[in-house]
C-alpha positions in Angstrom: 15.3 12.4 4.4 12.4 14.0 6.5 9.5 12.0 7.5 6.9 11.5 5.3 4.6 9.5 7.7 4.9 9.8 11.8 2.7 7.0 13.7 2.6 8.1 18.2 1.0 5.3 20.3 -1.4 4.4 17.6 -4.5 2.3 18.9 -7.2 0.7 17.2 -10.0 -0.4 19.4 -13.7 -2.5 17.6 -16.7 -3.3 19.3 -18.2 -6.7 17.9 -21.1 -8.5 19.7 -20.4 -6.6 22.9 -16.7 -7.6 23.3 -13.8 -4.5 22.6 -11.3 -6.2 19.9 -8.0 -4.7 20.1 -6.7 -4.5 16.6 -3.8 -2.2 17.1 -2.3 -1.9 20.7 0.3 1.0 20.5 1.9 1.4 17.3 5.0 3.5 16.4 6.2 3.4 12.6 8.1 6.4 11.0 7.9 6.5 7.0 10.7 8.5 5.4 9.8 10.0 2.0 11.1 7.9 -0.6 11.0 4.5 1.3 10.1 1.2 -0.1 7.9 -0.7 3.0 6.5 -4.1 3.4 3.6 -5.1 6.1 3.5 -8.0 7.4 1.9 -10.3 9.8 -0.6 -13.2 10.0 -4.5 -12.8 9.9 -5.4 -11.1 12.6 -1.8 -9.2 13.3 -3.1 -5.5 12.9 -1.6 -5.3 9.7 -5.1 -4.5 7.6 -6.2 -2.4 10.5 -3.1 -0.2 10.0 -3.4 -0.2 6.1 -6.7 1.5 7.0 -5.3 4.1 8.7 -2.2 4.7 7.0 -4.4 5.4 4.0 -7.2 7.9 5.8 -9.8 4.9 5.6 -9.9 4.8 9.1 -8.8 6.9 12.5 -6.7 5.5 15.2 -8.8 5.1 18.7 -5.7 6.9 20.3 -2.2 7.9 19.6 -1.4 10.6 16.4 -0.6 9.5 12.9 1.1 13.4 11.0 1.2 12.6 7.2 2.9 15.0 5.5 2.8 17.2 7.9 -1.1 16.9 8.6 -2.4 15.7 11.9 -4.6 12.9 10.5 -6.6 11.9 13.7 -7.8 15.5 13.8 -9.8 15.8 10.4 -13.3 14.6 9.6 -14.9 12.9 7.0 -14.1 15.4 4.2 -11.0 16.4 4.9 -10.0 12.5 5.4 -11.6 11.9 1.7 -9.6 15.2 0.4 -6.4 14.2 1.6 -7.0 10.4 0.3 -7.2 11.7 -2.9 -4.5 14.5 -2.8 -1.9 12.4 -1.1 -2.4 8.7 -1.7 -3.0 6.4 -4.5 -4.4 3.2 -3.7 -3.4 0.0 -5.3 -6.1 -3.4 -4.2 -5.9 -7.5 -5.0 -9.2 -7.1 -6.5 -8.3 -4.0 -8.7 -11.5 -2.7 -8.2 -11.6 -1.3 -11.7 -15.4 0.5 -13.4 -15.6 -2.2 -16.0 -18.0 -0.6 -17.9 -15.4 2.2 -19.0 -12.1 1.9 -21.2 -8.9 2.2 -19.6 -7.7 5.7 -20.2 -11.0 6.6 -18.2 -10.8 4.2 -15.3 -7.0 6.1 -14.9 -8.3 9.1 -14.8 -10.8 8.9 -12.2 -9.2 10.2 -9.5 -8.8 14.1 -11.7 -12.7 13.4 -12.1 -13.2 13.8 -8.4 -10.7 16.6 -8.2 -12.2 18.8 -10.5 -10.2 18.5 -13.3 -11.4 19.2 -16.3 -11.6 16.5 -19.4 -8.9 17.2 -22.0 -6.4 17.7 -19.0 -7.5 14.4 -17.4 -7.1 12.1 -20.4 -3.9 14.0 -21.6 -2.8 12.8 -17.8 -4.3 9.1 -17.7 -2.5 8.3 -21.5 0.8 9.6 -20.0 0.4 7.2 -17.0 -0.7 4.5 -19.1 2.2 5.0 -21.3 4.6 4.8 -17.8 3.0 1.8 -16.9 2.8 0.1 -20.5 -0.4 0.0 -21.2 -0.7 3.1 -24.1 -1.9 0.6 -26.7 -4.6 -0.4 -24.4 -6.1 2.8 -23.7 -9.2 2.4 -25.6 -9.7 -1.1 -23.6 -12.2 -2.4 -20.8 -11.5 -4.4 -18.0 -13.1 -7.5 -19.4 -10.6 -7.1 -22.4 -7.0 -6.5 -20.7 -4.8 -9.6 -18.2 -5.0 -10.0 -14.8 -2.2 -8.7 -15.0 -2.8 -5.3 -17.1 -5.7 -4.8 -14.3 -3.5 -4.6 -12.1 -1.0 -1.7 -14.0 -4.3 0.3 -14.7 -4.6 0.3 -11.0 -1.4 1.5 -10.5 -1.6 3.9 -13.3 -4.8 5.3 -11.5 -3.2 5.1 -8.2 -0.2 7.5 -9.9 -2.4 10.2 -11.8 -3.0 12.0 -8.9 1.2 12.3 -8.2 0.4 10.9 -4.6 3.0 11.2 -1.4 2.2 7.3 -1.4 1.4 4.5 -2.9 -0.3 2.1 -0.8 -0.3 -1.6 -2.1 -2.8 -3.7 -0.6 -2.0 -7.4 -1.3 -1.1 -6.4 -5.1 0.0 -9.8 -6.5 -2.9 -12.1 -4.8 -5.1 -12.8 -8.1 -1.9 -12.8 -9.9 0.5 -16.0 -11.1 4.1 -15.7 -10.5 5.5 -14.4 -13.6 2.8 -11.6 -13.3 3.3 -10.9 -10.0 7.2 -10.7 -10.7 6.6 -8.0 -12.9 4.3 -5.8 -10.6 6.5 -5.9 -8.6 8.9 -4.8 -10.9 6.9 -2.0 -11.4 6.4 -0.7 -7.5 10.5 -1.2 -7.5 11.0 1.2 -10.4 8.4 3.5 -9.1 10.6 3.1 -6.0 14.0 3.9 -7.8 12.2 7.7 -9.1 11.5 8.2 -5.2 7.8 7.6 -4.8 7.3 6.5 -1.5 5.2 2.6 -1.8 3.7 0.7 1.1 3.2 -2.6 0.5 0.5 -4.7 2.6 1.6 -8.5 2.5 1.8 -11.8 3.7 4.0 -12.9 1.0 7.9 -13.1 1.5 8.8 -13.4 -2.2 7.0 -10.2 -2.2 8.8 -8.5 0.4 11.3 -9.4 -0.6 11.4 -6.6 -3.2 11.2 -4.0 -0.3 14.2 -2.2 1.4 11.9 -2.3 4.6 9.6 -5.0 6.3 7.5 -4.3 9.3 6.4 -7.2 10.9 3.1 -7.1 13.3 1.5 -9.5 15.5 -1.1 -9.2 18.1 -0.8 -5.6 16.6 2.4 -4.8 18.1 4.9 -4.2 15.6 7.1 -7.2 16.2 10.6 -6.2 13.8 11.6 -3.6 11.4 14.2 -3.9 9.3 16.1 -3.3 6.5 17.8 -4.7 4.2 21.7 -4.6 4.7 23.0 -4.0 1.2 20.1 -0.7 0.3 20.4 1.3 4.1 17.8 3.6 4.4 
């Protein structure tokens, strides 16, 4: 498999009160399409700092992160938010659903900002609902669906777009244990039809579910390995 993600030397360097934090000290992390990473690392490891700029929230300092193909530390603001929508769907803790709108819309979202037009969005958002089993709560708001439905709208809105990846960001961390057994259920199916998912976590049952885990601290990367029984 070719690389779907290529990370060179990548620094990450914060002024705060006059003092230059080093979040991320010389990172190298290849991403092959279709892989099924975990994150990991302690507060303070680099690991939400790298989340940032694996998803084209933030630019390293120095070094080169290539996503598919595209030199990422090169673009600007624009170009960062029009690859952020064309090649990765975003999946948060907090869900950060609109919860003044039903489900089907909330799912749909990310074809608002790309232009598409109505009919051809919601025809989109109910067949991602349905692939994440929530069809019979399409006409539903936030305030109406689980914790745990939140957090498969997200996922169906993080899908509609048909990104390279799927970036995870602490999924299961409002969620109990059953729940968050079957989210993660869903990020392994989505990794059995080859969609590429990132996990961010601090969790090892959650990890767990991976084929990968990147470990960070001091934000070095630490390890990286796989597991023995799925080689990558």
């Amino acid at each position: 498999m070719s690389n779907l993600i290529e990370l060179r030397g990548v620094e990450r360097t914060y002024e705060m009160g006059g003092t230059e934090i080093r979040a991320l000290a010389g990172v190298d992390v290849e991403v092959e399409h279709g892989d099924y990473v975990a994150i990991m690392g302690a507060s303070g490891s680099g690991k939400s700092t790298l989340m940032n700029i694996l998803g084209c929230l933030d630019t390293p300092t120095a070094g080169s992160y290539d996503l598919n193909g595209t030199a990422v530390q090169e673009l600007e603001d624009d170009d960062l938010a029009a690859i952020r929508n064309r090649e990765i769907g975003f999946v948060f803790q907090s869900f950060n659903l609109l919860p003044r709108i039903d489900a089907v819309t909330n799912a749909a979202l990310p074809l608002l900002y790309a232009g598409i037009a109505r009919p051809e969005r919601r025809r989109k958002a109910l067949a991602t609902l349905e692939r994440v089993g929530l069809a019979d709560r399409a006409n539903h708001r936030p305030n109406e669906l689980s914790g745990g439905e939140c957090q498969r709208l997200a996922i169906a809105r993080a899908l509609i777009n048909e990104p390279s990846i799927v970036l995870a960001d602490e999924p299961t961390g409002n969620l109990d244990s059953t729940t968050s057994e079957e989210i993660m259920g869903l990020f392994d199916e989505l990794s059995r039809v080859g969609t590429t998912v990132i996990v961010v976590t601090h969790e090892e049952d959650v990890a767990a579910h991976t084929r990968r885990r990147i470990r960070l601290r001091d934000g070095l990367v630490i390890s990286d390995e796989r597991s023995p029984e799925q080689p990558g």
